[in-house]
C-alpha positions, 0 to 999 in steps of 0.5 A: 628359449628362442634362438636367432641365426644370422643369414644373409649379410649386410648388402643392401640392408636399411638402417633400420634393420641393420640397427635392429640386428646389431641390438641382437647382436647379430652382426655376422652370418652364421653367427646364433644368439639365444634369448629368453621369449619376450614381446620386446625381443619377438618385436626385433626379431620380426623386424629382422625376419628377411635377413635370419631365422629364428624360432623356439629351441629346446634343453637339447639344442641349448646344450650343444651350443654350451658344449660349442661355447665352451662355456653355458650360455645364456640369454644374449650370448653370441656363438659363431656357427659354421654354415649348415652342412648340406646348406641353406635352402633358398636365402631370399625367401621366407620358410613358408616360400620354400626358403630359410628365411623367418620364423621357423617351427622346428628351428633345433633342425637347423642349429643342430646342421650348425653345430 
């Protein structure tokens, strides 16, 4: 499963974007959702990638975000984290720029700061 965090907020974002990660269902920062791995739903999330974090997390992660939600969740599911303890790292920068932003290889890190 891949999960999505909302980063940075509305200012300045073209329509596009703002369309493509309102189809996400991520509307608010700090807001997570939880998808089944799909080209359709890798295609947004690209689109996106100056604005969330996103990459694979595990069974873990997906149950602590169940016990968060009070309920299981599934693929689409929205869940309103609090920002990460400690902080994001830099807001406008990609992962590999030293920033939070994109596609991350140990995205559990991060959710898990969240929860």
């Amino acid at each position: 499963m891949i999960a999505a965090v909302r980063v940075r907020g509305d200012v300045d974002v073209s329509h596009k974007v703002s369309r493509t990660l309102q189809d996400l269902n991520l509307e608010k920062k700090n807001s997570c959702v939880v998808f089944e791995d799909t080209e359709s739903v890798r295609g947004m999330l690209k689109v996106g990638k100056d604005y969330i974090a996103y990459g694979e997390i595990s069974e873990d992660t997906v149950e602590k975000l169940s016990e968060r939600n009070g309920e299981e969740v599934k693929s689409g599911d929205v869940i309103n984290l609090s920002p990460p303890s400690g902080g994001y790292r830099d807001t406008k920068r990609q992962v590999q720029q030293g920033g939070a932003l994109g596609k991350r290889e140990n995205m559990d890190e991060l959710v898990q700061k969240m929860v």
